[in-house]
N, C-alpha and C positions, 0 to 999 in steps of 0.2 A: 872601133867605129865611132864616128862622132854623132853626141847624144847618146850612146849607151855608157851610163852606169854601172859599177861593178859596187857590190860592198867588200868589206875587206874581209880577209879568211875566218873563215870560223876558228873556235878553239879546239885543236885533234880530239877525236873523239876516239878513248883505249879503249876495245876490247877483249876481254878477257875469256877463252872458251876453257872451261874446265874440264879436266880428266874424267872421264867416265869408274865409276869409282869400284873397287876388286869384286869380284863374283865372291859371293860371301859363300859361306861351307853351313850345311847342318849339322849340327853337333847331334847325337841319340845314344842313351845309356842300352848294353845289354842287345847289342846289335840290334836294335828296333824291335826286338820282342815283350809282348806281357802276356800275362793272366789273363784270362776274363776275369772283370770285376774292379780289373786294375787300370793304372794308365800308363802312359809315356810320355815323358819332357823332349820334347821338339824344339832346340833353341836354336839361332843365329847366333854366327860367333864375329857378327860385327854388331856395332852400335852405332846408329841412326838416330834421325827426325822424327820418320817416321818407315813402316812396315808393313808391304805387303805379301802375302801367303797365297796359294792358289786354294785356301779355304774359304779367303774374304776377311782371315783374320788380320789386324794391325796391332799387334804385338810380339816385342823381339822373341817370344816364345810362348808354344802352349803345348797341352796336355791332350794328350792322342790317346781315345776311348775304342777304336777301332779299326779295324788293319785298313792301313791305305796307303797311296804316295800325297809328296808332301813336297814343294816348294817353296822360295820366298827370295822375296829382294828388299831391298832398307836404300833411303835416302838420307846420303851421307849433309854433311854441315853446311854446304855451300848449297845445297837441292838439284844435287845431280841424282839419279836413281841408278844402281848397281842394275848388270843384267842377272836371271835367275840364278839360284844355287843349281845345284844339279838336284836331282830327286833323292828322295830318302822315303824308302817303304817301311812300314811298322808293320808289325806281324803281331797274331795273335798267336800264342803256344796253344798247343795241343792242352786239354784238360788231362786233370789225373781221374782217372772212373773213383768212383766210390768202395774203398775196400770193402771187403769181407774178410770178417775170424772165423777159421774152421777151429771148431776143437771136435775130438769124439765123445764126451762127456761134461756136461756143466757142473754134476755135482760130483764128489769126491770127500773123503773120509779125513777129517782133522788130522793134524801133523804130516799129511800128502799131499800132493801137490797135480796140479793137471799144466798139461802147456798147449797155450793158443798160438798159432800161426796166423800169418798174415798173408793176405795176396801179394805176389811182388812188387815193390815200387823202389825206388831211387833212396826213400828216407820215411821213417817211422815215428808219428809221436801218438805212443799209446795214453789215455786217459791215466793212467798209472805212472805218467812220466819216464816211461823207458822210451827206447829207440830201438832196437832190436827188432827184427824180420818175428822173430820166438821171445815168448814172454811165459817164466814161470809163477802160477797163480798159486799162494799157499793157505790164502784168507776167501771168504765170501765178497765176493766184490759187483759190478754194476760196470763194465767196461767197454770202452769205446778206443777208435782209432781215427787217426785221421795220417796218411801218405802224400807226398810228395814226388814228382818226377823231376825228369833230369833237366826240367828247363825253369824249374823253382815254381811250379804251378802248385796249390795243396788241394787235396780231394773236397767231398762234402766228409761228415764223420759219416762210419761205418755204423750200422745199426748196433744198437747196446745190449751186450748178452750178460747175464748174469751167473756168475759162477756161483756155488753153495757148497760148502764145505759141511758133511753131515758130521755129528754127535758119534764114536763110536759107540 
């Protein structure tokens, strides 16, 4: 049309849309189980800007104090955001109850010997440094135990009996 003006073309303008960047995995030692008392490392097995958790946390890893599920996603170098990992539950293991020593006598006559028994568990560490379910006592001693179960949990120590080896 005459009287209409045009300017000349712009400069193209590239855009660039980036990849949506891989669904990251949580890595968890000990199939997500602990102790009470203990924790668990939750980490991202990518590396990001930055990190988000469905806890609210923003770091590529934390320490899990109680059984839960647990998500997360990280924005990769250009600031694109991954979509979630999949979930990863922590567990808390079962505790070990608190042994008991049965023996049938605490004292016993010098050069004799009495044997204490232990409640069942997985693993033994008597105050005497044995390991063994049975432990033979040949001195006066002050003894305690502490057991473990099959998920590596250890008891509280067992109440402390005292053996006495009398004087013939």
């Amino acid at each position: 049309d005459e009287g209409t003006c045009w300017s000349d073309p712009s400069i193209p303008l590239y855009i660039q849309v980036n990849p949506i960047p891989e669904k990251p995995e949580l890595l968890v030692q000990n199939k997500g189980g602990f102790c009470a008392g203990d924790s668990i490392l939750v980490q991202l097995n990518k590396i990001g800007l930055q990190y988000r958790w469905s806890t609210n946390d923003s770091t590529q890893y934390l320490y899990s104090h109680i059984a839960r599920s647990y998500e997360a996603k990280y924005q990769d170098s250009v600031g694109c955001w991954s979509p979630p990992s999949s979930p990863v539950q922590t567990i808390l293991f079962p505790p070990e109850p608190q042994p008991i020593i049965q023996v049938k006598n605490r004292q016993f006559c010098q050069g004799e010997s009495i044997t204490l028994h232990a409640t069942t568990a997985f693993e033994y560490a008597w105050s005497t440094r044995e390991h063994a379910d049975t432990i033979n006592v040949k001195i006066s001693n002050r003894i305690s135990l502490k057991t473990r179960n099959k998920y590596g949990c250890w008891s509280t120590p067992s109440k402390t009996i005292e053996v006495i080896a009398q004087e013939n």
